[in-house]
N, C-alpha and C positions, 0 to 999 in steps of 0.2 A: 682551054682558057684558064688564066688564072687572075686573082686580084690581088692588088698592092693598094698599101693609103701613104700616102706621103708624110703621115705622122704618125706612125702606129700609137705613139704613145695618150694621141686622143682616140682615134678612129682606127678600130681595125678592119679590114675588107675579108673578106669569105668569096669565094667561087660559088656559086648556085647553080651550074649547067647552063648561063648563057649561052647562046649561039652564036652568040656577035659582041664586040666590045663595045662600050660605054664608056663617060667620064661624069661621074656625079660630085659636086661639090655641095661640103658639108660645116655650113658658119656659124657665127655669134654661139658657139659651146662655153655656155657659161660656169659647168662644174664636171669633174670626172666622179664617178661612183666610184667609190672604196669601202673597204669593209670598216665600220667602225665599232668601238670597242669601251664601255665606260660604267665600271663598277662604284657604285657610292660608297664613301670612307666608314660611313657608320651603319649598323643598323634603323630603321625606320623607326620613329617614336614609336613607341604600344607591341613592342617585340616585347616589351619587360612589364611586369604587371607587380603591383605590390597592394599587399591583406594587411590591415591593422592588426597587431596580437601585443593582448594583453597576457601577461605569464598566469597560467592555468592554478587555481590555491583549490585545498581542501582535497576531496578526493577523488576530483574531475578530472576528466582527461578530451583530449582533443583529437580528432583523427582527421585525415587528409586523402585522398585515395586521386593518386599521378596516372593518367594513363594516355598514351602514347602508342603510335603503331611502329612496327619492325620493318627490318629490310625489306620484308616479305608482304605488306603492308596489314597484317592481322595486330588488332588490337592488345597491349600488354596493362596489363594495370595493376598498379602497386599500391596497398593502403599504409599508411605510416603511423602510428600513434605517438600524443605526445601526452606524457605522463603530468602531474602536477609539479609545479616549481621551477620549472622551466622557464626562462627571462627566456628575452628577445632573439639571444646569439646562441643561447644554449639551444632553443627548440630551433633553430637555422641547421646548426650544430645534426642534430640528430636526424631533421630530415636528409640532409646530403648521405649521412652515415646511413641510413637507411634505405636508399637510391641508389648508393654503390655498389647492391650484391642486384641489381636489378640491370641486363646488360641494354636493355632496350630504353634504359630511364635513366642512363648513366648520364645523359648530354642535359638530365635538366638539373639546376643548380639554384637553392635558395642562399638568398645572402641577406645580414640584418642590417639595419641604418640607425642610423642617430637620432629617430624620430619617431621608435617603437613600431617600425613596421619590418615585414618580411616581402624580399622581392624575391619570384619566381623569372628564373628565362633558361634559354637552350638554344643550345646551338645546332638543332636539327629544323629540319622544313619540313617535318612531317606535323611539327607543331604540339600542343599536346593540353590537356586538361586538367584541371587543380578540381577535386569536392570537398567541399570543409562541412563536416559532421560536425552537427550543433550540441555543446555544452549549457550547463546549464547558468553560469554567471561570469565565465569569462573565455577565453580561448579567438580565434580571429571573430575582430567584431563584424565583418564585414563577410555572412555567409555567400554561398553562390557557388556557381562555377567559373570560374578565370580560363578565358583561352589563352594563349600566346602563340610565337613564331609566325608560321606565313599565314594565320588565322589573323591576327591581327589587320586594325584598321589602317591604311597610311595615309587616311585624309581625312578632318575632321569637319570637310564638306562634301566628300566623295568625287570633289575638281581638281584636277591635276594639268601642271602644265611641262610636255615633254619638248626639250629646247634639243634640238642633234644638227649641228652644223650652222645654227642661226636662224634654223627654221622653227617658229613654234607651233605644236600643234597641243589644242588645248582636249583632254581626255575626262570624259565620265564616267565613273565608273556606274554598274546598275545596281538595285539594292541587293546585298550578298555579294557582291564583288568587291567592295571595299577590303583589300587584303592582297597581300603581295602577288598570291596566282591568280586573281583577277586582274591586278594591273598588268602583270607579266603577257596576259591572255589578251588584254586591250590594245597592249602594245602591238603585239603581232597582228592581231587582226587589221589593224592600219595599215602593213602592208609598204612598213617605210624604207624595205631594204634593210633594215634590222632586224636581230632575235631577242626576244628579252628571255629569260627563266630566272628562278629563284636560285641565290647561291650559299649557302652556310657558311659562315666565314669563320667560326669556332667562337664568335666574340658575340654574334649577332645573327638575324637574315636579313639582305637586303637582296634588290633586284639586280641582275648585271643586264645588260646591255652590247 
């Protein structure tokens, strides 16, 4: 026995070990399944995170300590010191210069603004963490630890709404999922015929699809 579909290009037929022939008709095929495919142009807000600094006077100093996991996924961490006198682009300046001989912390990149702050980002999905060591009258005003990359939030209500062919399907995420491999993770589990993962794009991380 064998099977034939009068339009393979909707419908294809398989043989299953019938013993006898049939003729089934198959209508109203409203869409063909295709693989689809669809990267966003930017990074997600909050991949980039920016610390207020004010340039360090007297005989204070400022430290930073980067730490980021390897290919291998073990932790690397780098502390940085910034000496006094340091404006905005200078201590920018020195952190990158200081990052550079670190090959696990190469991909994170400070840069200063015109507004006396320092922004932190990278182009890895492993993501990574900023500690700012407290001086005593100036250095980043804004202690803490800064995440960034796929740690980051992409919803500043944790609702999302994923559109793929005209279809919308509206996503929550749970708490601690707010972040690109939990939306990556919500995605698939939908189970829409698509994959999503996280992609480094050298500029940013954003989700592909």
């Amino acid at each position: 026995m064998t099977a034939t579909s009068t339009d393979s290009a909707v419908v294809t037929a398989t043989a299953a070990g019938a013993s006898s022939g049939a003729t089934y008709s198959i209508t109203n095929v409203t869409s063909i399944a295709r693989a689809a495919s669809e990267t966003s142009l930017n990074g997600y807000a909050g991949w980039r995170y920016s610390a207020a600094y004010t340039p360090i006077t007297g005989s204070d100093s400022q430290t930073l300590t980067f730490t980021s996991n390897d290919s291998s996924g073990n932790a690397q961490t780098k502390t940085v010191t910034l000496a006094a006198g340091l404006d905005v682009a200078g201590a920018a300046t020195a952190i990158n210069s200081a990052l550079a001989g670190s090959p696990a912390l190469t991909g994170i990149t400070a840069a200063a603004d015109g507004t006396g702050k320092i922004s932190f980002s990278s182009n890895s999905t492993s993501g990574f963490t900023v500690a700012f060591g407290d001086v005593p009258t100036a250095g980043f005003a804004d202690h803490g630890t800064v995440q960034t990359a796929a740690a980051a939030p992409v919803s500043s209500t944790g609702t999302l709404e994923l559109n793929l062919g005209g279809t919308k399907t509206t996503i929550v995420l749970a708490a601690g999922k707010n972040n690109l491999a939990g939306l990556s993770d919500a995605i698939n589990a939908l189970n829409l015929g698509v994959t999503a993962s996280v992609l480094a794009t050298g500029t940013g991380t954003c989700p592909t699809i």
